[in-house]
BARO-31064 format. One record per residue (C-alpha): x, y, z. Coordinates in steps of 0.1 Angstrom, whole numbers, plus 5000, padded with zeros to 4 digits. Example, Ala and Ser with C-alpha at 12.3 -4.5 7.8 and 13.67 -1.06 7.14 Angstrom:
! BARO-31064
((5123,4955,5078))
((5137,4989,5071))
***
This chain:
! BARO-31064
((5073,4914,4723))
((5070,4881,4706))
((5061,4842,4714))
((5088,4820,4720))
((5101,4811,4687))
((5095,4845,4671))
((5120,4866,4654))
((5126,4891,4684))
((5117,4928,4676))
((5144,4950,4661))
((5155,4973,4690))
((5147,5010,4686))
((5130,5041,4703))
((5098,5030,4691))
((5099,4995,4710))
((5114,5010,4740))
((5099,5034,4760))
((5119,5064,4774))
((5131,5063,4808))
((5113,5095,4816))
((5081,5084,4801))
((5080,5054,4816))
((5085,5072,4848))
((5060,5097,4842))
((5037,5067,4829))
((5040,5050,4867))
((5038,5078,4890))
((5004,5090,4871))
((4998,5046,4875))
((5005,5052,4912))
((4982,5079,4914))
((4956,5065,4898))
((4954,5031,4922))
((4957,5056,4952))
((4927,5075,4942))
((4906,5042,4933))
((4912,5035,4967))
((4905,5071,4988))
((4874,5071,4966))
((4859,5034,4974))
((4861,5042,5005))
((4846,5081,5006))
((4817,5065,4984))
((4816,5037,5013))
((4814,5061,5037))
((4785,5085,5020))
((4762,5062,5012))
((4768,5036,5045))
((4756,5046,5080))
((4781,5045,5103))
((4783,5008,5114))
((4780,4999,5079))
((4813,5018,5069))
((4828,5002,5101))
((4825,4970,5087))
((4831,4977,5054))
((4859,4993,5067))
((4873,4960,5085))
((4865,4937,5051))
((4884,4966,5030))
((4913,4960,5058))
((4911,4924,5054))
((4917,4930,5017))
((4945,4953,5024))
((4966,4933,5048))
((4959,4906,5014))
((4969,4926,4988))
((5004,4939,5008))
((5014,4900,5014))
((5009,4895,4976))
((5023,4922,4967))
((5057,4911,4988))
((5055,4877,4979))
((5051,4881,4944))
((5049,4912,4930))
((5084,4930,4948))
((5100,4891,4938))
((5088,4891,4901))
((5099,4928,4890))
((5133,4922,4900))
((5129,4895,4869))
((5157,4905,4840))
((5164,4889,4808))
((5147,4885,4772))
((5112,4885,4759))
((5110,4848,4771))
((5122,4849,4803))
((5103,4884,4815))
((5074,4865,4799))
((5072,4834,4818))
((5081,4850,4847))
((5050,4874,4843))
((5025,4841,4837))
((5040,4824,4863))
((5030,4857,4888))
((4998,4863,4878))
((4987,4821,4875))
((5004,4823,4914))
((4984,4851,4922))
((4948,4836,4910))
((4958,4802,4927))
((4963,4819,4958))
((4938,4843,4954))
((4915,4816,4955))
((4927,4795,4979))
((4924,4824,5003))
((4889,4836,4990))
((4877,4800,4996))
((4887,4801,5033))
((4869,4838,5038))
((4844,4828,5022))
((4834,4793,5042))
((4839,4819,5072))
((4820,4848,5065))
((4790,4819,5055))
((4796,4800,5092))
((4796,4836,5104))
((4761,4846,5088))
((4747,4814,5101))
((4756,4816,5134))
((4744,4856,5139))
((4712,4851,5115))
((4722,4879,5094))
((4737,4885,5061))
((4739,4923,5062))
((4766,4925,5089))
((4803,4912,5084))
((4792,4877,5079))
((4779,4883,5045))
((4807,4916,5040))
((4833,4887,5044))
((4815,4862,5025))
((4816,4891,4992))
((4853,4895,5000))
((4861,4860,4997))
((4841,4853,4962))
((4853,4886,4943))
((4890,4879,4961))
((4907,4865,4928))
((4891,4892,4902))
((4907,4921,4928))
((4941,4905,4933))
((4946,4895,4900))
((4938,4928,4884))
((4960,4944,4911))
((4987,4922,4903))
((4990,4928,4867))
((5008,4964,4879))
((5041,4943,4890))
((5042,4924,4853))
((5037,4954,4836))
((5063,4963,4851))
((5083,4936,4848))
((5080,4942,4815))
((5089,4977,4818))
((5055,4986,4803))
((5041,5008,4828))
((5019,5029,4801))
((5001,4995,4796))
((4993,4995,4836))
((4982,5030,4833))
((4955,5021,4814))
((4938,4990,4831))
((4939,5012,4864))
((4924,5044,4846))
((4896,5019,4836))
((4895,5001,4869))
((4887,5038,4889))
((4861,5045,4861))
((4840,5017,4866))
((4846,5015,4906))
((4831,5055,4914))
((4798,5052,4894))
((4793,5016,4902))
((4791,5027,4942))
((4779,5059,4934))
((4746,5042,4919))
((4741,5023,4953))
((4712,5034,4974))
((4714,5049,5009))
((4727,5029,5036))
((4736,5000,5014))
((4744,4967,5032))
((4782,4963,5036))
((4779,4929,5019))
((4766,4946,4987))
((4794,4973,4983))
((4821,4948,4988))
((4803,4926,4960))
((4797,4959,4937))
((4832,4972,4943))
((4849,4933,4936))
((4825,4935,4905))
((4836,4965,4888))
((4874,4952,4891))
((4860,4928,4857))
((4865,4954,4830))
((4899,4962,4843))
((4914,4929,4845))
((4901,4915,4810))
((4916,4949,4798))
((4946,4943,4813))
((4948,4904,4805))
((4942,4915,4765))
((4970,4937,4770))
((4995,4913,4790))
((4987,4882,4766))
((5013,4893,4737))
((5040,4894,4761))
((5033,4860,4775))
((5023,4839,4743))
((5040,4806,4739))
((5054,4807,4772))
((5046,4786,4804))
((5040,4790,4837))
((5062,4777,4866))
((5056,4776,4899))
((5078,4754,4920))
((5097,4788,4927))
((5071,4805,4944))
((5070,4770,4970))
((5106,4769,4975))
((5125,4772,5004))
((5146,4808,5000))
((5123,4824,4971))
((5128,4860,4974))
((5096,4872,4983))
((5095,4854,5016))
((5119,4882,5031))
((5097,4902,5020))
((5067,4890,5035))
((5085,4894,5069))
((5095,4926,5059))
((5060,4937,5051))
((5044,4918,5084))
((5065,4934,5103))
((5063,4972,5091))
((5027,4975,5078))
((5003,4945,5082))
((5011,4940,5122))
((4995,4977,5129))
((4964,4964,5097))
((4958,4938,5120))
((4957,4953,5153))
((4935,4977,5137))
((4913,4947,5123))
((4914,4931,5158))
((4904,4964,5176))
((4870,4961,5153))
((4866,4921,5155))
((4874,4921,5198))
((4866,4955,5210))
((4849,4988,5195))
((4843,4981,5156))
((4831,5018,5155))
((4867,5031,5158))
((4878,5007,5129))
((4856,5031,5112))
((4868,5064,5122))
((4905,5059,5118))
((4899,5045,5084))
((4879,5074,5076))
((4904,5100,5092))
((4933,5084,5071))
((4913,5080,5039))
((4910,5121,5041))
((4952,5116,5041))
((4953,5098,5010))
((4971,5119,4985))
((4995,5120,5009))
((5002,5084,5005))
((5005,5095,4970))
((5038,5113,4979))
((5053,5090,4996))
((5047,5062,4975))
((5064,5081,4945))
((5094,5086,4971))
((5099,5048,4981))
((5098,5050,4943))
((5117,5070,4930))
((5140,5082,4957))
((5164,5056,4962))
((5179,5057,4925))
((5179,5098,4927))
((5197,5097,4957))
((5220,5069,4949))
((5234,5093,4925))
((5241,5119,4948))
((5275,5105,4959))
((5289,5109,4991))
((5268,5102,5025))
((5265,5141,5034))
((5251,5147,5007))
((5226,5121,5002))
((5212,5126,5039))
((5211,5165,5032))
((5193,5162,5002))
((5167,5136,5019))
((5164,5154,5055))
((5152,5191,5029))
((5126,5166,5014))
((5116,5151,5046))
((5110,5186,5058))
((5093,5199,5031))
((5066,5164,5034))
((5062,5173,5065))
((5055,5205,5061))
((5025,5194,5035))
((5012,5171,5063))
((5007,5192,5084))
((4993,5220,5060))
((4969,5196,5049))
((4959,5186,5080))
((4947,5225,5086))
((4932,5221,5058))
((4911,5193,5070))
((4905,5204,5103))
((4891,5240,5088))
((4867,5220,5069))
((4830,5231,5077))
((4808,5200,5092))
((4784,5204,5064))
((4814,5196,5038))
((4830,5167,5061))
((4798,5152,5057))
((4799,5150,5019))
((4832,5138,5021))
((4823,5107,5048))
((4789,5110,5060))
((4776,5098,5091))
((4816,5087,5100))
((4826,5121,5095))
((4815,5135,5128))
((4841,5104,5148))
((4867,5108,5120))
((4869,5147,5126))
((4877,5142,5160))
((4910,5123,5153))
((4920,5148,5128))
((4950,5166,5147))
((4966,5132,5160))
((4964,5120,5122))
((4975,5153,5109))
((5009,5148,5134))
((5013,5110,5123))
((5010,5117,5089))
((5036,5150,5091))
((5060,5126,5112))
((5056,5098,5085))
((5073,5124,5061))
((5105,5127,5080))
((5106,5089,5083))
((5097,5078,5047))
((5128,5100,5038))
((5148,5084,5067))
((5140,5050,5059))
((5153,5058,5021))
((5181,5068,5025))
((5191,5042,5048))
((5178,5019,5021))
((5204,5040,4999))
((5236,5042,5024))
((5232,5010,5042))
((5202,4985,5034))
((5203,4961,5061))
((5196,4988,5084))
((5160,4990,5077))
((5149,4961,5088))
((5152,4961,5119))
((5142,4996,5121))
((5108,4982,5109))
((5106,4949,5131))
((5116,4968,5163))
((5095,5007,5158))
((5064,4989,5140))
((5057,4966,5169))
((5057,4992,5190))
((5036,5012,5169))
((5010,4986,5176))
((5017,4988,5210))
((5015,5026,5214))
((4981,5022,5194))
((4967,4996,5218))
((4979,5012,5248))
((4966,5042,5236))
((4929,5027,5234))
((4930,5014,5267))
((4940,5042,5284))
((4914,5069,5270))
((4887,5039,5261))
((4883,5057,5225))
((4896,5057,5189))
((4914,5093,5198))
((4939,5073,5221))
((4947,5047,5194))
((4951,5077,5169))
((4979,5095,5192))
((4993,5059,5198))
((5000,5055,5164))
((5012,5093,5158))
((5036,5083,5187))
((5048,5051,5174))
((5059,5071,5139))
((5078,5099,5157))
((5100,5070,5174))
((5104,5055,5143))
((5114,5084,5125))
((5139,5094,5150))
((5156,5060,5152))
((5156,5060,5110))
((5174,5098,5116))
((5201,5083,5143))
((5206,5056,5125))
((5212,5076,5093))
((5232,5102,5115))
((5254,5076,5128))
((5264,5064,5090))
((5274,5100,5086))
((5300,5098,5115))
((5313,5066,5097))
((5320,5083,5067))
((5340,5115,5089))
((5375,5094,5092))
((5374,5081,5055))
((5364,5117,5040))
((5386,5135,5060))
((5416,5119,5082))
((5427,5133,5107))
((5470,5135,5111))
((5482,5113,5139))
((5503,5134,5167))
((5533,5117,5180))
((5532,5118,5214))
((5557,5127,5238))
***
């Protein structure tokens, strides 16, 4: 692509990459940012003892339930973008200069707290100074991160590929090089650190697109920008059970913030899977046709992902002690305990990813409050779940429960559309009566 002004490039093959390449390029992308991030934290958990990975446990959290609300407000708002070189551009530099703005703000803020919280507790190896890291490598993280969406804006997912390739190369031997039981404070800094390479990779790379065009953003402060739906829809159906999580750590047993974050980390290539399906299910589908078939085809996959959940939860609960403890050290022997409920959430999770698509497919209003209604209660099931057994095995089976009910609800709403389309596919001839 060219700057503003330019002669724009002749249209061709060349310039233009394949649809199937550029859809191999961003599930490989997509796999590569999912195993950047079950590595950090198996690293975390080797080389931490077992409060230490609790706490960097809730800081990585902290810097989830972050990186999801950017990633609604701006990231799921700015690849929606369509139009020229110039207008893909500017919308790209206007996400990523919104993105380092906020970025900052918001490491400012954690920042001032994690130091008030150091001063106040005397310590700097506990969360004070964890939180403290987490607020002053906060912009290099997010901004790396958010380059993913203007690549793809830009529908240059190849160029993504790379930075994140580079990003998990530095980030395993950068923590691996840590001593034993390294302060949390110091693997949050090392692991913000290592994010540098990537991003001036991936700013090199975006800068041609962007040349000669400015940034705006009045949009992202309006009233009705499109990524403030999005928000809610992302509070609702992921960060409220983050949170709860975090506030299980902060208020109660900070311990069990670390097991259920080590148990799930064991899950991640699951997450793998389903991201690729929230993908690249709802345009396979789509062209499906009718609404039989398109819940058929999704109700095989969902059985077949839930089918691999549970496989590879045997697989996980088969593993000998001595190898769990490679994998997670001193958290392995609490994380191993909550294997089976996570094995059943994460086997349930399949039939609802697949549900939840293909109401995204037949009928996308539906999902939402699908979300609002069988997340909270999710967080619910979790709590109620802790306070009943005292331990982070109740919370697990809360949270297996709460995504059975959701999946269910996604299924008889998706069963429901089905009737619907009965009387238009196939009418029945009115009787006269008498």
């Amino acid at each position: 692509m060219t700057a503003a002004g330019d002669q724009p490039p002749a249209p061709g093959p060349s310039r233009e990459p394949r649809r199937s390449t550029a859809a191999f390029a961003s599930v490989l992308d997509q796999a590569a940012s999912s195993l950047t991030n079950i590595a950090v934290l198996v690293i975390a958990a080797r080389v931490s003892t077992a409060h230490g990975f609790a706490t960097f446990s809730m800081v990585y959290l902290t810097f989830t339930v972050l990186l999801g609300l950017n990633m609604a407000y701006v990231g799921q708002a700015v690849v929606l973008i369509r139009g020229g070189t110039a207008t893909t551009g500017a919308a790209c530099r206007s996400a990523i200069a919104f993105t380092a703005l906020g970025a900052t703000a918001a490491g400012v803020l954690l920042a001032a707290v994690g130091a008030g919280s150091a001063a106040l507790t005397g310590g700097w190896a506990g969360p004070g100074g964890a939180f403290l890291a987490l607020g002053l490598v906060l912009p290099l993280v997010l901004v790396q991160d958010g380059l993913r969406y203007a690549f793809s804006t830009l529908r240059r997912p190849g160029l993504a590929l790379a930075a994140d390739s580079l990003r998990l190369v530095c980030v395993v031997p950068a923590l691996l090089l840590q001593p034993r039981h390294t302060s949390p404070g110091l693997l949050v800094a090392v692991w913000g650190l290592s994010a540098v390479p990537a991003l001036l990779l991936g700013l090199f790379l975006l800068w041609p697109h962007v040349r000669g065009t400015r940034a705006d953003l009045l949009p992202y402060v309006r009233r009705g920008h499109l990524g403030q739906r999005f928000v809610v829809e992302f509070a609702v159906g992921n960060a409220s059970s983050q949170l709860a999580v975090l506030g299980l750590g902060l208020f109660a047993a900070p311990l069990a913030v670390g097991a259920l974050r080590g148990a799930t980390t064991l899950f991640g290539p699951l997450n793998v899977l389903f991201n690729s399906v929230n993908a690249f299910g709802p345009p396979l589908l789509g062209r499906l046709g009718g609404r039989r078939a398109t819940a058929r085809a999704a109700a095989g996959l969902g059985a077949l992902l839930c089918a691999v959940g549970l496989a590879w939860g045997l697989v996980l609960y088969a593993l000998p002690d001595g190898m769990g403890r490679q994998l997670l050290g001193a958290t392995w022997q609490s994380a191993s305990a909550l294997l089976p409920a996570s094995g059943a959430q994460y086997a349930v999770m399949g039939l609802g990813t697949c549900a939840l698509v293909t109401l995204r497919v037949l009928s996308p209003r539906a999902t939402l409050s699908v979300q609002v209604v069988f997340s909270l209660l999710s967080v619910v099931l979790m709590l109620g779940g802790y306070a009943l057994t005292g331990s982070a095995l109740g919370a697990a089976w809360g949270l297996a429960a709460g995504s059975a009910l959701k999946a269910v609800a996604a299924w008889t709403r998706v069963a429901r559309l089905r009737v619907e389309e009965q009387p238009a596919a196939a009418p029945v001839p009115a009787v006269p009566t008498g």
